[in-house]
PASEBA-1860 file (N, C-alpha, C; in nm, 3 decimals):
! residues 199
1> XXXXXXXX> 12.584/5.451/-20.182/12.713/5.406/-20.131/12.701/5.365/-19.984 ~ 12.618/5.468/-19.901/12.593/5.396/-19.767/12.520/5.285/-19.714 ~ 12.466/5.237/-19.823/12.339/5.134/-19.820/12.461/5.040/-19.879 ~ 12.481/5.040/-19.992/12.588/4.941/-19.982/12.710/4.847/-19.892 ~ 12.737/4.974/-19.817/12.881/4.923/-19.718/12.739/4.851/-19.609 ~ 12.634/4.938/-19.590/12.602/4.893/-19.422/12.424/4.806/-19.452 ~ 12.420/4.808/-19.562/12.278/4.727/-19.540/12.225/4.618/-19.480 ~ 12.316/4.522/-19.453/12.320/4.418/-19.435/12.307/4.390/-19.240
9> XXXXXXXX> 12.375/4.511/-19.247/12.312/4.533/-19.074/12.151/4.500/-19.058 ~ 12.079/4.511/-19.139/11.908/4.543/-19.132/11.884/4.375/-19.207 ~ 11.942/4.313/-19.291/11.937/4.209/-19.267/11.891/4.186/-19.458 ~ 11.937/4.262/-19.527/11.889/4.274/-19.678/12.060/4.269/-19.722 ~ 12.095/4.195/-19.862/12.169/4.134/-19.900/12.250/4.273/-19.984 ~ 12.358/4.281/-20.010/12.484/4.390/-20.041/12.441/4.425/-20.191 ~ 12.377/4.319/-20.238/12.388/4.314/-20.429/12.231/4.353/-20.467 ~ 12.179/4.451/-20.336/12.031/4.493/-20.412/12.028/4.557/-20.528
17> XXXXXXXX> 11.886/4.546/-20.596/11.873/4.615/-20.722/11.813/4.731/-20.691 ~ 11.815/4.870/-20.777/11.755/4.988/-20.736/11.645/5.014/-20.866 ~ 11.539/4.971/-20.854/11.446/5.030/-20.977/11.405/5.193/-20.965 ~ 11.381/5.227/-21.064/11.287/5.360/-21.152/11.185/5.340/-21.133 ~ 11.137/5.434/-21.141/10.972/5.450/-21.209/10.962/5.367/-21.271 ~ 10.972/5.365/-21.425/10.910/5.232/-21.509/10.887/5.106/-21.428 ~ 11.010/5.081/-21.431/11.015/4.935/-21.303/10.909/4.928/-21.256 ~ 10.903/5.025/-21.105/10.761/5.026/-21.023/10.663/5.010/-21.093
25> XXXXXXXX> 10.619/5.102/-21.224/10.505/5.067/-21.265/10.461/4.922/-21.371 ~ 10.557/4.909/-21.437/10.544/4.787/-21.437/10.546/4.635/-21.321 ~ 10.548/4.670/-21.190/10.517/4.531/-21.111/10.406/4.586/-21.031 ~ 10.419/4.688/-21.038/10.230/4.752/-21.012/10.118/4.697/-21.143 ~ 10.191/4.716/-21.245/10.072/4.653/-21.386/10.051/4.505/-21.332 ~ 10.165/4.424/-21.330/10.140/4.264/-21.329/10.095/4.240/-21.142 ~ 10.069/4.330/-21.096/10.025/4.306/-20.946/9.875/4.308/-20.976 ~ 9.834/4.438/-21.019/9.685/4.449/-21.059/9.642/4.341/-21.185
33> XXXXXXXX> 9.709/4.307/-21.257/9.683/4.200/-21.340/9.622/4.080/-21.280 ~ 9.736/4.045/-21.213/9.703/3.888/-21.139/9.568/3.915/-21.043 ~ 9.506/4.039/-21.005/9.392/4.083/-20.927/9.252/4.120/-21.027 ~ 9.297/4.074/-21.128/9.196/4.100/-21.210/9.197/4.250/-21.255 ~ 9.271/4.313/-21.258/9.242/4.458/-21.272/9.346/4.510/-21.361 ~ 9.318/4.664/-21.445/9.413/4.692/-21.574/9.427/4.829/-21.539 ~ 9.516/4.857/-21.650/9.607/5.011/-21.645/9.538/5.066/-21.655 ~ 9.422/5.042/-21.712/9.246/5.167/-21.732/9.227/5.226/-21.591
41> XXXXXXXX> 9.253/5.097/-21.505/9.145/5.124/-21.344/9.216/5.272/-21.306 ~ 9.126/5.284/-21.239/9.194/5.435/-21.172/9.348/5.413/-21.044 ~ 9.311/5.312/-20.984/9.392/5.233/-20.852/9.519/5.214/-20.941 ~ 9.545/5.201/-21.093/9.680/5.203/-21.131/9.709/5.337/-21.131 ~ 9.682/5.453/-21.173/9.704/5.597/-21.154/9.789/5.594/-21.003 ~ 9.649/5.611/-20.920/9.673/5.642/-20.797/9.798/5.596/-20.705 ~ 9.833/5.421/-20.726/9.906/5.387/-20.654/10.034/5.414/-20.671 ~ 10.145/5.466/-20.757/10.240/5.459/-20.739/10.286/5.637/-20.685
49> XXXXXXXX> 10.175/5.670/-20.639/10.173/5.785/-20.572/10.141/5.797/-20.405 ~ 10.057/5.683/-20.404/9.982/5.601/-20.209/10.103/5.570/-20.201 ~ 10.215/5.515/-20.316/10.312/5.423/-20.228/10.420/5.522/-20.171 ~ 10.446/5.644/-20.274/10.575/5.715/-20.250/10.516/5.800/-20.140 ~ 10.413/5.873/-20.077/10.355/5.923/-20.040/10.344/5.863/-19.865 ~ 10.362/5.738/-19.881/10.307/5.663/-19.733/10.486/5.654/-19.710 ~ 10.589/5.611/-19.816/10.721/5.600/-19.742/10.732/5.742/-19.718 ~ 10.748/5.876/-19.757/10.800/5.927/-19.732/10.717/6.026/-19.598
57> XXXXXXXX> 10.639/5.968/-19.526/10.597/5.931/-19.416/10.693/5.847/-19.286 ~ 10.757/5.772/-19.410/10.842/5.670/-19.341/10.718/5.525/-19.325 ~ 10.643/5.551/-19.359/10.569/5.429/-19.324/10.572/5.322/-19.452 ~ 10.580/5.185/-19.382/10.571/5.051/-19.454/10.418/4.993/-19.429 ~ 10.387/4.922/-19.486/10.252/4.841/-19.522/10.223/4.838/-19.394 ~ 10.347/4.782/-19.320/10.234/4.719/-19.164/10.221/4.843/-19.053 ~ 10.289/4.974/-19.119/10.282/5.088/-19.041/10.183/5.179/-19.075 ~ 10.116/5.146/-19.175/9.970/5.221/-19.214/9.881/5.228/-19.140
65> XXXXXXXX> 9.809/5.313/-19.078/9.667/5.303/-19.004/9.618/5.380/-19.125 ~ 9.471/5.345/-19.158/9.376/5.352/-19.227/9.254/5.442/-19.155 ~ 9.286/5.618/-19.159/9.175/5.685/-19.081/9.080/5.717/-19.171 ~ 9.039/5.670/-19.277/8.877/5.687/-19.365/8.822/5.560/-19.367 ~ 8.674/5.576/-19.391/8.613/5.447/-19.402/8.637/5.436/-19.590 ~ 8.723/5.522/-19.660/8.697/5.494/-19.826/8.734/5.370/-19.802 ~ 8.689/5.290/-19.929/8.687/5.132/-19.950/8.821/5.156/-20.043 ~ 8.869/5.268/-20.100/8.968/5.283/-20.218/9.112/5.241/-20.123
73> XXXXXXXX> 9.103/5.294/-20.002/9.256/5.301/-19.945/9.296/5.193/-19.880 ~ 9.166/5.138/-19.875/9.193/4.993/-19.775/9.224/4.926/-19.958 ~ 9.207/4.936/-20.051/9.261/4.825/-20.149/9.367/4.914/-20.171 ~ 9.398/5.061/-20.202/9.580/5.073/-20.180/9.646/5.007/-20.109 ~ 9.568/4.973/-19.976/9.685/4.959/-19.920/9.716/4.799/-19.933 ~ 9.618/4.726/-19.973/9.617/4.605/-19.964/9.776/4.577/-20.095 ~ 9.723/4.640/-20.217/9.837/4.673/-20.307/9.980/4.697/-20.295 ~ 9.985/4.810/-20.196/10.104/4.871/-20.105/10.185/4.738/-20.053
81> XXXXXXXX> 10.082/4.629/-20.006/10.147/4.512/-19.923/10.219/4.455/-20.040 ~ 10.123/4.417/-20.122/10.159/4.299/-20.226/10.312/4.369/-20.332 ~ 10.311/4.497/-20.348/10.469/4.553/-20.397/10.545/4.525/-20.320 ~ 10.536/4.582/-20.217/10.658/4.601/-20.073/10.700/4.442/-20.119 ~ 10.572/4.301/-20.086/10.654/4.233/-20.081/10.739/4.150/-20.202 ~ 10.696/4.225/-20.320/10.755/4.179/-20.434/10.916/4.193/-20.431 ~ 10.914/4.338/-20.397/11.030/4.428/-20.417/11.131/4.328/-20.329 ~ 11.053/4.294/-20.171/11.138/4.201/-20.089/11.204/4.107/-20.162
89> XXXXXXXX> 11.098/3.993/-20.191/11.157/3.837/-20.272/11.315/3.911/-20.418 ~ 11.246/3.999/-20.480/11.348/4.021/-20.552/11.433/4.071/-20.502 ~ 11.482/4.130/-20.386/11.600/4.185/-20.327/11.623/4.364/-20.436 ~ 11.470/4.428/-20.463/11.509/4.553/-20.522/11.482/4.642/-20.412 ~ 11.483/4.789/-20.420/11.441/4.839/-20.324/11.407/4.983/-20.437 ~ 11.323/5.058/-20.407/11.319/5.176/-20.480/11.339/5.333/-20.465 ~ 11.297/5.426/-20.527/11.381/5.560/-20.433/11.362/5.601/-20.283 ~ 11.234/5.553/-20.269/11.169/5.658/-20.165/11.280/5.505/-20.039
97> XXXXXXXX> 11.291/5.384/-20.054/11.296/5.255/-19.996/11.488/5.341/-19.946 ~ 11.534/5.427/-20.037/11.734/5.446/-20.005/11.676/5.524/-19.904 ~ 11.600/5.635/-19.915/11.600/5.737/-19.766/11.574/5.640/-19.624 ~ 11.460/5.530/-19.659/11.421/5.498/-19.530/11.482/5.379/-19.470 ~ 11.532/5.305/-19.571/11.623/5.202/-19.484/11.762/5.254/-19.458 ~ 11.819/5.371/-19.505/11.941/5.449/-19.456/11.898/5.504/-19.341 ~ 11.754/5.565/-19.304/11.717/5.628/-19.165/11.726/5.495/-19.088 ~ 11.657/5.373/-19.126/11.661/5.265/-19.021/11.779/5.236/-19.004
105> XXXXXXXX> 11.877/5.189/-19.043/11.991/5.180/-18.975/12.061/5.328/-18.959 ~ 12.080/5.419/-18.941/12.141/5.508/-18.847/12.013/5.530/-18.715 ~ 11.890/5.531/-18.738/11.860/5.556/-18.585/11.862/5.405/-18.519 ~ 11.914/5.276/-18.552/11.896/5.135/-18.497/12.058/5.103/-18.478 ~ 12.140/5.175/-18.526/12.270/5.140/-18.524/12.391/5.230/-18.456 ~ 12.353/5.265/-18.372/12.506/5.370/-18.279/12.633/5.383/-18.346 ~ 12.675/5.242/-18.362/12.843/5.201/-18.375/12.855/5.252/-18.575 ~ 12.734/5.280/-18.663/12.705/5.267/-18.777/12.714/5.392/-18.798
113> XXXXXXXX> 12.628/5.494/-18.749/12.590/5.611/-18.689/12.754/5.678/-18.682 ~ 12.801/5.661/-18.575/12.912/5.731/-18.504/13.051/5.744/-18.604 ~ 13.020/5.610/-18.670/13.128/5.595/-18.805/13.105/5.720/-18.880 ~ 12.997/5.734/-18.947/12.921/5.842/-19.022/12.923/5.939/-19.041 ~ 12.942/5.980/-18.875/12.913/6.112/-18.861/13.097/6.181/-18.881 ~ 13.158/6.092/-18.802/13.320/6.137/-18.823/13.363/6.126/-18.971 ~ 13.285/6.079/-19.067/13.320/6.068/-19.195/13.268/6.222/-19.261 ~ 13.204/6.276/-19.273/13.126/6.396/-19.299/13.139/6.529/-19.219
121> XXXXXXXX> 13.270/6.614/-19.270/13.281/6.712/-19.200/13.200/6.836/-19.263 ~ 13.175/6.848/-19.386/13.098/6.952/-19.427/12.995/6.870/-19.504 ~ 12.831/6.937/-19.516/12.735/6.902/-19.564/12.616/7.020/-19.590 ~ 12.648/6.996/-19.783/12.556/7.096/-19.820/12.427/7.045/-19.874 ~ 12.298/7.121/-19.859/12.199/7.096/-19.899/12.126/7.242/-19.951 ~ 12.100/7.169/-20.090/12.023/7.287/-20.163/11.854/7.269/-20.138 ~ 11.795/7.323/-20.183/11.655/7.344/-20.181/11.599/7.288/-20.063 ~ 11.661/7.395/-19.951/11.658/7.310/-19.800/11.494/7.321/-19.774
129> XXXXXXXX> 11.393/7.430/-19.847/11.267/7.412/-19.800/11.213/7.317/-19.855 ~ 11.237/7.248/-19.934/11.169/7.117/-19.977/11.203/6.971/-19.899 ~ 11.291/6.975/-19.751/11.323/6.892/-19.752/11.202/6.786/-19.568 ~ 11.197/6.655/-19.648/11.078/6.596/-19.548/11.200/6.533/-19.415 ~ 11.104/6.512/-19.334/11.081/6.455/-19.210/11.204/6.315/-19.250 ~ 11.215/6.278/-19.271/11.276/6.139/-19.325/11.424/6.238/-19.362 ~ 11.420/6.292/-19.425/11.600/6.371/-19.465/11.615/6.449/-19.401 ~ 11.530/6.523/-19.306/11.594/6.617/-19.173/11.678/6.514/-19.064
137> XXXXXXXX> 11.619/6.402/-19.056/11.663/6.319/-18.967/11.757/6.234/-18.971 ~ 11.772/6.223/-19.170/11.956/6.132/-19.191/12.066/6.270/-19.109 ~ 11.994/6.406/-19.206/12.071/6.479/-19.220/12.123/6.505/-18.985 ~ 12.079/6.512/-18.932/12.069/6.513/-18.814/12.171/6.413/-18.767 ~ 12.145/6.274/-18.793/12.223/6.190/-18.739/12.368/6.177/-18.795 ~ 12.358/6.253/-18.874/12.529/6.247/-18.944/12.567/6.377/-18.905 ~ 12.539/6.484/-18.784/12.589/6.596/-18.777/12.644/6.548/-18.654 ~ 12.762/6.554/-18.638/12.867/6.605/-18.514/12.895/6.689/-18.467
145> XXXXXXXX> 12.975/6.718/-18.361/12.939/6.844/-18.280/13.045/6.907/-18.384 ~ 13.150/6.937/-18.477/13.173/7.027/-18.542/13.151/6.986/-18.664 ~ 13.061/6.917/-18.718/13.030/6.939/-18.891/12.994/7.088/-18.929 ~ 13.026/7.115/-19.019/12.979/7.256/-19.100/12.859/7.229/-19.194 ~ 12.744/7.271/-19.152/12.632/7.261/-19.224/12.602/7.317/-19.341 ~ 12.579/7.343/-19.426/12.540/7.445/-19.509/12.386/7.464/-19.618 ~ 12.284/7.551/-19.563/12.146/7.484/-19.663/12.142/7.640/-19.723 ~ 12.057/7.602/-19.839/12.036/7.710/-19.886/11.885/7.681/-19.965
153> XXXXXXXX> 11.817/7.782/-19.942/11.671/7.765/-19.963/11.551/7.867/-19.951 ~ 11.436/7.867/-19.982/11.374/7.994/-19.978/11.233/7.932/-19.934 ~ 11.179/7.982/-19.851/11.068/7.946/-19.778/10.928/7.936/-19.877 ~ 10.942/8.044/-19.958/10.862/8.098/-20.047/10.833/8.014/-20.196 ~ 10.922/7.897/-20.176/10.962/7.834/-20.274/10.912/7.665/-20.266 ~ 10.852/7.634/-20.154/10.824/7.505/-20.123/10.728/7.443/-20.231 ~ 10.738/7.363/-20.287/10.666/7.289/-20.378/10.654/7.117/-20.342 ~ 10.745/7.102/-20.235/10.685/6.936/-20.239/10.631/6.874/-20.154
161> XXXXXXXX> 10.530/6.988/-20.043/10.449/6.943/-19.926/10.411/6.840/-19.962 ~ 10.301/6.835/-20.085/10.219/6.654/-20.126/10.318/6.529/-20.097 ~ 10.451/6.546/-20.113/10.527/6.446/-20.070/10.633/6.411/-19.931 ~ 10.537/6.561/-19.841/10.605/6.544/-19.703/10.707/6.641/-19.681 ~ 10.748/6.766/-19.737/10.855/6.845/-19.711/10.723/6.976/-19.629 ~ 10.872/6.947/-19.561/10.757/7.039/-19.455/10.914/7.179/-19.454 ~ 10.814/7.288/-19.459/10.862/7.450/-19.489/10.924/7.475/-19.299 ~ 10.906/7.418/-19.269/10.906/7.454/-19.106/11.038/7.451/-19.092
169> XXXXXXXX> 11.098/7.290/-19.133/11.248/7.282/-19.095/11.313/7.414/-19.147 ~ 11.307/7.481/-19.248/11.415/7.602/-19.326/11.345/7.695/-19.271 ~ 11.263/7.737/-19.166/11.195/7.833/-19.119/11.216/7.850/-18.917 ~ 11.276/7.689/-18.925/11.335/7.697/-18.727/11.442/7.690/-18.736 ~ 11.538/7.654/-18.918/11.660/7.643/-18.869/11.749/7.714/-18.763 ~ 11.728/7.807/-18.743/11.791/7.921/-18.650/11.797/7.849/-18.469 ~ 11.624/7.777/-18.440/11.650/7.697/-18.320/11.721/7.575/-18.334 ~ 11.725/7.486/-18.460/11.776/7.362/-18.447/11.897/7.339/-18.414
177> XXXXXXXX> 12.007/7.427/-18.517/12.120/7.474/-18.560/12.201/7.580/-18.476 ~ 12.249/7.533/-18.405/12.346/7.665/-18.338/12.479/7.646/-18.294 ~ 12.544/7.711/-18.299/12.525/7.865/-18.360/12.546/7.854/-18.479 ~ 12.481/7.970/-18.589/12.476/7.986/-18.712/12.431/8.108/-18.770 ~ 12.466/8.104/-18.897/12.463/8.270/-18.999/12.372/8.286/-19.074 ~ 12.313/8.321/-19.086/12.222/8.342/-19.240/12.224/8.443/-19.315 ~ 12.237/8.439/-19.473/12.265/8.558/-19.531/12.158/8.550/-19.640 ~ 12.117/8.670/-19.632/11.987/8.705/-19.704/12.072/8.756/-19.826
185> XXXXXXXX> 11.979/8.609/-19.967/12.007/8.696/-20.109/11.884/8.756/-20.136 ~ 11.913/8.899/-20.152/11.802/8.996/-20.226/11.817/9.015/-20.321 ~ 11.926/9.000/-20.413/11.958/9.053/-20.507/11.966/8.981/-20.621 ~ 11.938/8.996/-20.723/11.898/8.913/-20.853/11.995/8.896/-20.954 ~ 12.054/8.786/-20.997/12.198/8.809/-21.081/12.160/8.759/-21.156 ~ 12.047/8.691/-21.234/11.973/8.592/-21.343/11.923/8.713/-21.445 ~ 11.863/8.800/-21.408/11.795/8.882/-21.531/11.831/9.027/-21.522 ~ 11.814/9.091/-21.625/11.856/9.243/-21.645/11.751/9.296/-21.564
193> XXXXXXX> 11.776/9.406/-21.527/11.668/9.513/-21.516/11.568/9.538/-21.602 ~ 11.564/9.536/-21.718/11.428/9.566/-21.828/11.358/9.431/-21.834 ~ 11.419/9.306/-21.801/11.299/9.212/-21.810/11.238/9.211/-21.637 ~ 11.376/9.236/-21.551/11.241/9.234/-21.428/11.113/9.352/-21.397 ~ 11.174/9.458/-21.454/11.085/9.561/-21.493/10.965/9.534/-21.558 ~ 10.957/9.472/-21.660/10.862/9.370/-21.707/10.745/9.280/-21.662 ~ 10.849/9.197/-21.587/10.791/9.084/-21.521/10.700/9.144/-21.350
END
């Protein structure tokens, strides 16, 4: 919905398309096709993982530095180019593409920004330890000096480092955030006593 009203600030047209998975991997198949190459190769595996992996970095094709000499990443990335610019000509954009062109226009846009933030008085986020570098920083720019925050999350629980969630943010919230409460659940309301006894 926010990409909708304000995209066009960044200079991409109101009526984008949003692909899936399938999608992606199908213009990843006919990318490696036209390169001579098939769904066997390993570089089809790999890439639609280099790609989600480098945005949620925040990085685009021309923001890649390349620190190995592997010969594999310099043809990801060559790949990486040739989607990005598919996705362009067609006017689609894909999941990891809503976090980072919503970060580019709120940190490029003040007057966009400031709207935003007065729109959003409370904001909850679940599985706050999973959350990356790229959604600490929407979540940031849409906080005003009285939004009510609310995360809830368990440190112990992080599962999506490989894709950039870093355990740190739900572990400094206490410096970022102030003033604020935290309430420790210890207590287990999902299972009886004889199966955690068990388990």
């Amino acid at each position: 919905r926010f990409l909708r009203r304000e995209i066009e600030a960044i200079g991409i047209p109101q009526n984008f398309i949003i692909i899936d998975e399938d999608d992606q991997k199908s213009i990843i198949k006919r990318i490696l096709k036209a390169e001579g190459l098939n769904t066997k190769s390993q570089i089809y595996k790999e890439l639609p993982g280099y790609i989600s992996y480098q945005k949620n970095l925040g990085c685009y094709p021309e923001d890649v530095v390349i620190k190995s000499y592997d010969p594999k990443e310099r043809d990801k990335l060559h790949f990486y180019k040739l989607y990005q610019e598919e996705l362009e000509l067609a006017n689609q954009l894909d999941f990891d593409d809503l976090l980072l062109r919503t970060l580019e226009i709120l940190e490029g846009y003040e007057s966009i920004r400031n709207k935003w933030k007065r729109f959003y008085k409370h904001i909850l986020i679940d599985e706050f330890q999973d959350t990356n570098d790229i959604q600490y920083k929407i979540v940031r720019y849409l906080m005003d000096k009285d939004t009510c925050l609310y995360v809830v999350g368990d440190p112990d629980q992080t599962i999506y480092s490989f894709r950039g969630a870093d355990v740190h943010f739900i572990l400094d919230f206490d410096k970022d955030f102030k003033p604020n409460k935290t309430i420790i659940l210890d207590q287990n309301y999902r299972s009886t006593g004889n199966i955690l006894k068990v388990s």
